[in-house]
C-alpha positions in Angstrom: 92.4 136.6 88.3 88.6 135.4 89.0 89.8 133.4 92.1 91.7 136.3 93.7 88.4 138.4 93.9 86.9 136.0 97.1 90.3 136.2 98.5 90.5 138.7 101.7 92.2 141.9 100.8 95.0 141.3 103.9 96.5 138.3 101.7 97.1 140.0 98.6 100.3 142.0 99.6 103.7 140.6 100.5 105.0 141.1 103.7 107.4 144.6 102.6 104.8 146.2 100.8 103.9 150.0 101.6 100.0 148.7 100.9 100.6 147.8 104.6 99.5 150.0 107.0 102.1 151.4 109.1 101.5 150.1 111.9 100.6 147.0 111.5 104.3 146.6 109.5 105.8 147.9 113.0 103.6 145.5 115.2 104.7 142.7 112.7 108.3 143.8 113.2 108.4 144.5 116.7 106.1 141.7 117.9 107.6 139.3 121.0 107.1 135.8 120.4 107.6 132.8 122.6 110.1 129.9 121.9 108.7 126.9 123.4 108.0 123.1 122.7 105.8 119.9 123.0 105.6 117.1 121.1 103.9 113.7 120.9 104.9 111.3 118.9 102.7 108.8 116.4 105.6 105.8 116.6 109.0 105.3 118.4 110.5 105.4 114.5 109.6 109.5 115.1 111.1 109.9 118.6 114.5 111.7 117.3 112.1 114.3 116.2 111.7 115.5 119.5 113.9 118.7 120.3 114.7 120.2 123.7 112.1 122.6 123.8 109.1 121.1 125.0 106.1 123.7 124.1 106.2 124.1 120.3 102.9 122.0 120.2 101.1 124.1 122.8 102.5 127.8 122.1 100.4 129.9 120.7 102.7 132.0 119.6 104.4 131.2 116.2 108.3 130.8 116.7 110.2 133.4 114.1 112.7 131.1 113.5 109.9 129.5 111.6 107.8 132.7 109.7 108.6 131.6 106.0 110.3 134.0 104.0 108.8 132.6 100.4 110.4 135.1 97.8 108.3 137.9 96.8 109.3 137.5 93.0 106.9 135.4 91.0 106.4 134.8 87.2 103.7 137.1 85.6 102.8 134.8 83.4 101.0 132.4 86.6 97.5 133.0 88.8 98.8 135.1 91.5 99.2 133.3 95.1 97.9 134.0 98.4 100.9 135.8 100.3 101.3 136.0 104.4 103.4 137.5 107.1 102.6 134.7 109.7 102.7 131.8 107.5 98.9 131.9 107.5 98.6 130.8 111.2 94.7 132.7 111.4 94.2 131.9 108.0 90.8 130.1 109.0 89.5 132.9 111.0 89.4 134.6 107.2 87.2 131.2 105.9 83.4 131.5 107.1 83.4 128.0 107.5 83.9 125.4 110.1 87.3 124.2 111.5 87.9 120.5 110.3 88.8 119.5 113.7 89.8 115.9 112.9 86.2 115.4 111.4 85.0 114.2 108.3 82.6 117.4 107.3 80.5 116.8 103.8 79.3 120.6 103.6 82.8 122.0 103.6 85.5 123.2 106.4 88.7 124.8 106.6 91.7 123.6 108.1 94.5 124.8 110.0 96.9 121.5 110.4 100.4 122.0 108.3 101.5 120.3 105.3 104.5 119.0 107.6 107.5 117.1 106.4 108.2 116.5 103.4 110.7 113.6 102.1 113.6 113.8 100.0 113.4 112.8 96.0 114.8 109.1 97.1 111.5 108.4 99.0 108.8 109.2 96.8 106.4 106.1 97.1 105.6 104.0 94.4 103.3 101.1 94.5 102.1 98.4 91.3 98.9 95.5 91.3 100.6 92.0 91.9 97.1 90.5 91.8 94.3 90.9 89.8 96.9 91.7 87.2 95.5 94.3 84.6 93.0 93.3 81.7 92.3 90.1 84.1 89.3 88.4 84.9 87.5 87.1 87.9 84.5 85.2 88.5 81.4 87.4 89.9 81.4 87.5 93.8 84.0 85.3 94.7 86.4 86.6 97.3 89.9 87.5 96.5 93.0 88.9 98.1 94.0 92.6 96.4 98.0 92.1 96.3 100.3 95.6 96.2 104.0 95.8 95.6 105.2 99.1 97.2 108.1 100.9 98.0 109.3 104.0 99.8 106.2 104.0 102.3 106.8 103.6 105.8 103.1 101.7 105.6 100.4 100.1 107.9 100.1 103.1 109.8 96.5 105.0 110.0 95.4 107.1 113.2 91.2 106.9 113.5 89.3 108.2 110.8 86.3 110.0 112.7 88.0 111.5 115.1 91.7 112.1 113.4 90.9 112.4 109.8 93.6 115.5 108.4 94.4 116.5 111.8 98.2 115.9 111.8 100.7 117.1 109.4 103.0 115.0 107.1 105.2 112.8 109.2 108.8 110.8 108.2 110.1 107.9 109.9 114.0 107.6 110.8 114.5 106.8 107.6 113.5 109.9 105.8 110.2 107.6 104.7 106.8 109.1 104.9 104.3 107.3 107.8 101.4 106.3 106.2 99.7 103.5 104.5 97.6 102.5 101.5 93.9 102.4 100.4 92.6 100.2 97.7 89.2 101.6 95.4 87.3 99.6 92.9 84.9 101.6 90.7 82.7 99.9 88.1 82.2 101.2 84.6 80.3 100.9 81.9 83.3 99.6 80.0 87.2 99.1 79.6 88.0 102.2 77.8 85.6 104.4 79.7 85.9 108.2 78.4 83.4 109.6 81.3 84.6 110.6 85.0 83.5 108.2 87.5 81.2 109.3 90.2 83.5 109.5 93.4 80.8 109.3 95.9 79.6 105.8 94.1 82.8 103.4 94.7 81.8 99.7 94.6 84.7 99.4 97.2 87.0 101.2 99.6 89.3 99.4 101.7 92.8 100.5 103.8 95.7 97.7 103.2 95.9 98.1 107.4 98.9 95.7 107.5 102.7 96.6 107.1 104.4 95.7 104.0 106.1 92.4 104.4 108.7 91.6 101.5 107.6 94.6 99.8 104.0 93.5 99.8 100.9 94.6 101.3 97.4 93.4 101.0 93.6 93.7 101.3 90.8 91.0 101.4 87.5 92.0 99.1 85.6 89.4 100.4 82.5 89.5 98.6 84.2 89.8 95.4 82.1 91.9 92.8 79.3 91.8 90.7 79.7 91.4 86.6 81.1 94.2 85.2 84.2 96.1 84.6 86.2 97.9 87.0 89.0 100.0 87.7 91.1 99.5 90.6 92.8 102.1 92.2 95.5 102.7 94.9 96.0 105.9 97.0 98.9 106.4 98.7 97.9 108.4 102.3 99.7 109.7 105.3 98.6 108.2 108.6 96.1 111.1 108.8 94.4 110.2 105.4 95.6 113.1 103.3 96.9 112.4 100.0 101.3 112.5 100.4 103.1 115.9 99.3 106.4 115.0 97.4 109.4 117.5 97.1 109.1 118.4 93.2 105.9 118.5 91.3 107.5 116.7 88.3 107.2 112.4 89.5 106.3 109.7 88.2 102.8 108.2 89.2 102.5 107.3 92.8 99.2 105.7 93.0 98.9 102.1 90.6 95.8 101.3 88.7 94.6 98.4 87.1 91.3 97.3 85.0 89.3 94.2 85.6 86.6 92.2 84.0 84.1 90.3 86.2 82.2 87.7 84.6 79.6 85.0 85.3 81.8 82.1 84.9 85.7 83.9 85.2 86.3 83.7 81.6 87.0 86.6 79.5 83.6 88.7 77.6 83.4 89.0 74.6 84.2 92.5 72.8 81.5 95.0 73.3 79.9 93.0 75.8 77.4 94.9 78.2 77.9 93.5 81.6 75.5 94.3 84.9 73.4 97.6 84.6 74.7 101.1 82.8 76.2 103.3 85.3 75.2 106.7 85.3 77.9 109.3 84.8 79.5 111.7 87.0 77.9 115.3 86.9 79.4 118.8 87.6 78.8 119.6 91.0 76.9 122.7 92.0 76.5 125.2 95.1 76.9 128.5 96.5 79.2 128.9 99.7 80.4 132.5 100.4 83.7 131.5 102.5 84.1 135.3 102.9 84.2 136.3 106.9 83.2 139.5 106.9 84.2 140.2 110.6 87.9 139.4 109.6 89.9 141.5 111.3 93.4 142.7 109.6 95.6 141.6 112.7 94.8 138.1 112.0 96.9 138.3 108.6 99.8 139.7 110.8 99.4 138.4 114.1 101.7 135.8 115.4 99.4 134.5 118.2 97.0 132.0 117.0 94.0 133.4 117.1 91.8 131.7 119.8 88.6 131.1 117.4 89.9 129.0 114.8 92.2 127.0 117.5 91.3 123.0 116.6 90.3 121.6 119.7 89.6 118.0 118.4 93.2 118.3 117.5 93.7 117.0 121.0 92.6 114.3 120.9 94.6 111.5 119.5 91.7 108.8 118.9 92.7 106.1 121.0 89.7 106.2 123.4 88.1 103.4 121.9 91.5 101.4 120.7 91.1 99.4 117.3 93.6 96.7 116.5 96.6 98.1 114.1 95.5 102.0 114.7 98.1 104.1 115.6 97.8 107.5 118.0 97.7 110.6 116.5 100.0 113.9 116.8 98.1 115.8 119.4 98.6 119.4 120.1 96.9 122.4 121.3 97.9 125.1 118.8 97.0 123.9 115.7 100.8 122.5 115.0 101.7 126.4 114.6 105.5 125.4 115.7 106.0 122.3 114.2 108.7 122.6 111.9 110.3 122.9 115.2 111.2 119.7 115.6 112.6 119.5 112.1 115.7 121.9 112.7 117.9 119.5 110.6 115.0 120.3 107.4 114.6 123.6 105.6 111.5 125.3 106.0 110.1 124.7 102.3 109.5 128.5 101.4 108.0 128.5 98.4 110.7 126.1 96.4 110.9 122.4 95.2 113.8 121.2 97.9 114.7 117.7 96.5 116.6 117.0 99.8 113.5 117.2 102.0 111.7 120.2 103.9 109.2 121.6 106.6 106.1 123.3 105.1 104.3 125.4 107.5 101.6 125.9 105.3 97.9 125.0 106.4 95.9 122.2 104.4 93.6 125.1 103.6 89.7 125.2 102.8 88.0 121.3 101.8 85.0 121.3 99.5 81.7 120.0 99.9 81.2 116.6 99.4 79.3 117.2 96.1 82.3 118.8 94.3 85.1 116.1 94.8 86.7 116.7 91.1 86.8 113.4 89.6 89.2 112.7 86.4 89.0 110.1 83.4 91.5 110.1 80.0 89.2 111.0 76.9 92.3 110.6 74.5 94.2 108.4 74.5 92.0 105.6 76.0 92.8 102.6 78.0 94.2 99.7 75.8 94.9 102.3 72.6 97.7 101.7 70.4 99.9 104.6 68.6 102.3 105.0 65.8 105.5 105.5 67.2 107.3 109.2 67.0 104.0 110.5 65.8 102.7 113.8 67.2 99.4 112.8 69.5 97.2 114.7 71.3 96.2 113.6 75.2 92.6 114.9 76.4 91.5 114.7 79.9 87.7 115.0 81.1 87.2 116.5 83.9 84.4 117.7 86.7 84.7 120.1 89.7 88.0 121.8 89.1 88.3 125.9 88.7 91.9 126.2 86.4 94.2 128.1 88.6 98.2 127.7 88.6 100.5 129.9 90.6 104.7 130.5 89.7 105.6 126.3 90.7 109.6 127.8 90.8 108.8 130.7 94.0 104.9 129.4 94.9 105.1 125.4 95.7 103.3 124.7 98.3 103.3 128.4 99.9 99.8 128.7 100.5 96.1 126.6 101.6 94.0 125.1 99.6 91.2 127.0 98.3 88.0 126.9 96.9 85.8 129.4 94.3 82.2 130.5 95.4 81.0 127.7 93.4 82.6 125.5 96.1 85.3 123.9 93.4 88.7 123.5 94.3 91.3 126.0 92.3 93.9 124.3 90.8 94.8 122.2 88.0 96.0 118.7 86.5 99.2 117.2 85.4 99.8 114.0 83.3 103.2 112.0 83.4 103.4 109.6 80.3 105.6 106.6 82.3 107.6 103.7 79.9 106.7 99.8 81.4 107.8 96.5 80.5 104.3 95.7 79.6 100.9 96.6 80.1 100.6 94.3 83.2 103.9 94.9 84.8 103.7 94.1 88.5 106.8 95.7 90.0 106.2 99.7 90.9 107.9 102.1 88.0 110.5 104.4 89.6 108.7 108.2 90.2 112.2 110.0 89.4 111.7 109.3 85.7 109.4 109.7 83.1 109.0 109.5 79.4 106.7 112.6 79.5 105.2 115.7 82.0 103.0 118.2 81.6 101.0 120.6 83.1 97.2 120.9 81.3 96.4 124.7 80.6 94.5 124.4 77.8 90.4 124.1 77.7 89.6 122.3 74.6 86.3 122.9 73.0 84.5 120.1 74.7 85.5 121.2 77.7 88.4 118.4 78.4 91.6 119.3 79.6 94.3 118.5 76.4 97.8 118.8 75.2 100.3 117.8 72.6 102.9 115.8 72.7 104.5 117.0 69.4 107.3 114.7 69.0 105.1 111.3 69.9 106.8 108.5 71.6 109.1 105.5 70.5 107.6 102.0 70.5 107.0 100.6 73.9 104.2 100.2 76.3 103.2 103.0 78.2 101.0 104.1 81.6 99.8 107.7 81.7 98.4 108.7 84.7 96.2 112.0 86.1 97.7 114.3 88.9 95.3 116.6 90.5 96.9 119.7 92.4 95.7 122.9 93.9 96.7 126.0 92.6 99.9 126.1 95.0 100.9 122.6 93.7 99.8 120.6 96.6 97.8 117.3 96.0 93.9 118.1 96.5 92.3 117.5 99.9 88.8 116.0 100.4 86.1 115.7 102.7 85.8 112.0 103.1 87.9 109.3 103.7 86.1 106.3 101.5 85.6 107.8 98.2 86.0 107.1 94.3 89.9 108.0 92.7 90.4 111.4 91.9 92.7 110.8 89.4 93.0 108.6 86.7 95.6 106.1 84.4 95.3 104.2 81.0 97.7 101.9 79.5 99.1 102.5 75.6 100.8 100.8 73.3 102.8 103.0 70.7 104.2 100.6 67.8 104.4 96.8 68.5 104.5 97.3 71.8 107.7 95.8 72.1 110.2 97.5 74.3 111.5 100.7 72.8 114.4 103.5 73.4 112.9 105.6 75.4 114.3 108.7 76.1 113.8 108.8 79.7 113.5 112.4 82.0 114.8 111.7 85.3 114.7 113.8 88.5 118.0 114.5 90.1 118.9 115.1 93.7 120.2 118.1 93.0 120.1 121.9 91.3 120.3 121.3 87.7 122.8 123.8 86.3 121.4 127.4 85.5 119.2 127.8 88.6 120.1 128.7 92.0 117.4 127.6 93.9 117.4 123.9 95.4 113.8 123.3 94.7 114.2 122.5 90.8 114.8 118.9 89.8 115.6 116.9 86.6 116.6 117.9 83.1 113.7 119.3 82.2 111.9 122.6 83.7 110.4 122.3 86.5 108.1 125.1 86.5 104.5 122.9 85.7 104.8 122.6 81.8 105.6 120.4 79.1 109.2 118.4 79.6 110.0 115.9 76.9 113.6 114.9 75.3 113.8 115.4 71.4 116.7 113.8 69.9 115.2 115.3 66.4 117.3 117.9 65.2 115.4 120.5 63.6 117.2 122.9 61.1 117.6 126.3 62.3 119.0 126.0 65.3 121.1 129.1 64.9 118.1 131.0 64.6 116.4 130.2 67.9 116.6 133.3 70.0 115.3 135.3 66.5 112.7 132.4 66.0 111.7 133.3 69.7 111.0 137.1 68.8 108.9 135.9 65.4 107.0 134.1 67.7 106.1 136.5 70.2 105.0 138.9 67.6 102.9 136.5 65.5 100.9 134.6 68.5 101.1 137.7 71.4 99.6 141.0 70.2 96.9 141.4 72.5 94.6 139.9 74.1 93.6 137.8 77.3 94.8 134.5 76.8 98.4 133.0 76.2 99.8 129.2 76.1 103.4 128.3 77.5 105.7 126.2 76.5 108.9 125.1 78.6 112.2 124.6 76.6 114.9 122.6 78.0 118.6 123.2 77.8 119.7 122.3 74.0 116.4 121.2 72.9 114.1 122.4 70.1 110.7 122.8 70.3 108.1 122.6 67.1 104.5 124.5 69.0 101.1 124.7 67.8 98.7 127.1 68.5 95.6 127.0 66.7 96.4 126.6 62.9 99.6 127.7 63.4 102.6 126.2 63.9 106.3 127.3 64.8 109.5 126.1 65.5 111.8 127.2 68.6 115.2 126.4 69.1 117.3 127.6 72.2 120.8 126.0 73.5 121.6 128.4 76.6 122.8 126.8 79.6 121.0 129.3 82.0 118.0 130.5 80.3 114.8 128.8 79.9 112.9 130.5 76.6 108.9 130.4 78.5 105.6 130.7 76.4 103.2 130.9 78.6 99.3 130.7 79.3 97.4 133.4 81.3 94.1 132.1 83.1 90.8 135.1 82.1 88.4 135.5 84.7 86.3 132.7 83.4 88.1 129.8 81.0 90.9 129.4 79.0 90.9 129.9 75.6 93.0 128.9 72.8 92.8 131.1 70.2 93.1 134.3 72.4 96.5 135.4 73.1 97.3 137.2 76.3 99.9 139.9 77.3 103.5 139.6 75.9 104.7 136.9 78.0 107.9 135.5 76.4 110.6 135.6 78.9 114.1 134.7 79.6 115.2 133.5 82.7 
């Protein structure tokens, strides 16, 4: 793949192959390491994190009982990951650019600070607008009070910005809640059903809701109100250390709400096709050229279980209070980069590679942040905010995007087993889902429940414009609908940034399919456990996991006794030769109808064990979907 050519050569091989030299497999195997701990806590909630030890956040030496073991198998069919020996403890001494050290860097930076803890399925956070409600209207700059109702968020906690920002990893309270808390964005538009990705460095306001929740609400004040116009308003959900929340699966439901709001001259509703305030000019595609290639990278730092001393995070130390600011919180504060911290987490699994729906420890470093200029930005081409759709009718969903390189690695062996990284471009690699969530209405207030969803999908395919698209081939019954924009790195970890106050990443519309009334629909849920068929703990739900299409179809579709045979016409009609495949996840008992191109076929499968895969195969430039890549249908 195009995005493994800047990677260094030491992180291509997995820790038994004979690639390695010799002796550096003998160093690895026979090296010493120290067993020691410290730790500083960001709330008394956090205390029974503490172990015995009392060096594991000053070591420099990583602990073996905490060198990841992520399984060296991985799907063919996925972008090869980034693989390590020391759970990529000098992986920043291999980035030639600067360590993050708590600051907010616009020209790019690497760094080393774990993912941390990650909660169990029962504590993903969810959040919904109380007030404005969505399609309201205000009157132009008069001050209001932005109301969230949340759940799951241990909230009101943020450490300082300028000196802290992503310098602590992922953090639960007693509870099994992630410590955070959550920021409100407004962004004006040009309209209500915008098509065109908003310009993330332009927000006409970015504020944190500082307070804790109180009755499952939390606030912010926009005093000045706004200016006429229309605006989307966005909520991001962040860890006290302002990085975006990793959940255990990579199939949820929406975690961030988003509503749309019209600002008028007199608070009363515009007219249709109204123009209101000045155009805003569109996002563009971000452009540089950043070599992140160290070329005095030595080998022993892929291997090494001693941090090395040039990429150690001094500002790490330092845990923001020296100027104290009402409601901020201290931050973690170690002097080894957090190399030991799943240490204090010996009740939690070290995360490895799988989806653990029971909560882990991921060792993994944040990884390499872009330059300010090439924060992706997302906005729903098809359908569009306030659409309305025949109900089980085939649709297709398009996504416009800027300042994302397509990359996806195996999300069943590769979830969150390696940094975030970037192309010499300076874009992030990695990818977008959608999840298609059923609501009450179109202004429902109370937050949907992440564990299920009508619809999820991963977005492989490039359409001809350029937008991100898929089909949903079996359309949805009536009912109101929010479908909302995931962005993810190519190891499935929500994308990091260089700023703190910024535009949304991501984006949601709301859809009506039918009436609008309240329909049966089939809803996909994530369970707390294994689903049958798989042995690993990290798969959740009915549906696949593995970053694809997962819908229920009640349909049945004649043939079904034909499915494996059906399975073989396929592979030989869309997967001679070539460079470019698509995938497809089938479900246990489910039948499939596909289209690629012109064509279309049918696939049935009823195993309890195997999941039938088609799948997609990144070239070293775009996708493309009339190209077939290597065979690539495959049992499992």
């Amino acid at each position: 793949m195009s995005f493994i050519k800047n990677i260094p050569q030491i992180y291509r091989f997995s820790p038994g192959d004979e690639r390695w030299p010799t002796q550096y497999r003998r160093k690895f195997l026979r090296r010493s390491l120290l067993n020691s701990f410290r730790f500083f806590s960001l709330t008394e909630e956090s205390a029974s994190q503490r172990r015995q030890n009392t060096d594991s956040q000053t070591s420099f030496s990583l602990d073996p009982k905490i060198v990841t073991s992520v399984s060296s198998s991985s799907s063919s069919i996925f972008d090869a990951s980034l693989i390590s020996l020391n759970n990529f403890t000098n992986f920043c001494a291999t980035v030639n650019l600067p360590i993050t050290n708590g600051k907010q860097i616009i020209s790019g930076s690497c760094n080393p600070a774990p993912m941390g803890l990650i909660g169990d399925t029962d504590h993903i956070p969810s959040v919904k607008f109380r007030f404005p409600l969505n399609r309201g209207t205000l009157e132009a700059n008069q001050a209001f009070t932005v109301v969230l109702v949340v759940k799951n968020l241990n909230s009101g906690n943020f450490v300082n910005a300028k000196e802290n920002y992503l310098a602590a990893p992922q953090q639960l309270d007693g509870e099994g809640a992630i410590i955070g808390y959550y920021g409100i964005v407004i962004e004006r538009m040009n309209s209500l059903d915008e098509t065109v990705p908003l310009d993330p460095l332009r927000p006409a306001f970015y504020n944190a809701a500082s307070g804790k929740a109180r009755n499952g609400q939390v606030t912010a004040d926009v005093r000045g109100g706004l200016p006429k116009g229309f605006y989307r308003l966005s909520s991001v959900t962040l860890t006290s250390n302002h990085k975006p929340i990793v959940a255990p699966v990579i199939q949820h439901g929406a975690i961030g709400g988003v509503v749309y709001l019209t600002v008028t001259e007199d608070g009363n509703r515009a007219p249709r096709n109204t123009t209101l305030g000045p155009l805003i000019s569109p996002a563009s595609e971000g452009s540089t050229s950043i070599n992140t290639t160290n070329l005095r990278v030595d080998i022993q730092d892929s291997i090494s279980m001693t941090l090395d001393p040039v990429i150690i995070a001094t500002g790490f130390s330092n845990d923001g209070q020296s100027e104290p600011t009402p409601g901020q919180a201290a931050s973690l504060t170690p002097s080894n980069n957090f190399i030991n911290f799943c240490l204090t987490r010996p009740d939690l699994p070290l995360t490895d590679g799988r989806q653990i729906t029971t909560g882990s420890c991921s060792t993994t470093p944040l990884g390499v942040i872009p330059p300010q200029d090439l924060i992706p930005s997302h906005k729903f081409q098809i359908p569009r905010n306030g659409d309305s759709l025949y109900p089980n009718t085939p649709f297709i969903i398009k996504l416009n995007f800027h300042n994302m390189k397509q990359a996806i690695t195996d999300p069943l062996t590769r979830y969150l087993s390696a940094p975030q990284q970037i192309d010499s471009g300076g874009r992030i690699l990695g990818y977008s889902r959608i999840v298609v969530e059923a609501v009450d209405s179109i202004d429902q207030t109370t937050p949907t429940d992440p564990k299920k969803f009508a619809f999820s999908t991963a977005l492989s395919t490039i359409a001809e414009d350029g937008s991100l698209m898929t089909n949903v081939t079996e359309g949805l019954p009536a009912g109101s609908y929010r479908l909302s924009s995931i962005a993810l790195t190519a190891n499935h970890q929500p994308i990091l940034l260089p700023v703190a106050e910024r535009g949304a990443v991501n984006d949601a519309v709301y859809f009506t399919v039918g009436d609008g009334a309240s329909g049966l629909t089939v809803v996909n849920t994530v369970t707390a456990g294994p689903p049958s068929g798989t042995s690993t703990g990290g798969r959740t739900g009915t549906n696949d996991d593995s970053g694809r299409s997962s819908t229920k179809i009640d349909a049945i579709v004649g043939g079904v006794s034909g499915g494996f045979a059906m399975i073989a016409i396929v592979a030989l009609l869309f997967f001679p030769s070539s460079t470019t495949a698509f995938k497809l996840f089938l479900g246990r008992g489910r039948i499939r109808v596909i289209q690629l191109g012109n064509l279309v076929g049918i696939i049935t499968h009823s195993s309890t064990h195997n999941r039938g895969r088609i799948a997609h195969q990144q070239d070293d430039r775009h996708y493309n979907d009339h190209a077939v890549g290597r065979r690539s249908i495959r049992l499992y």
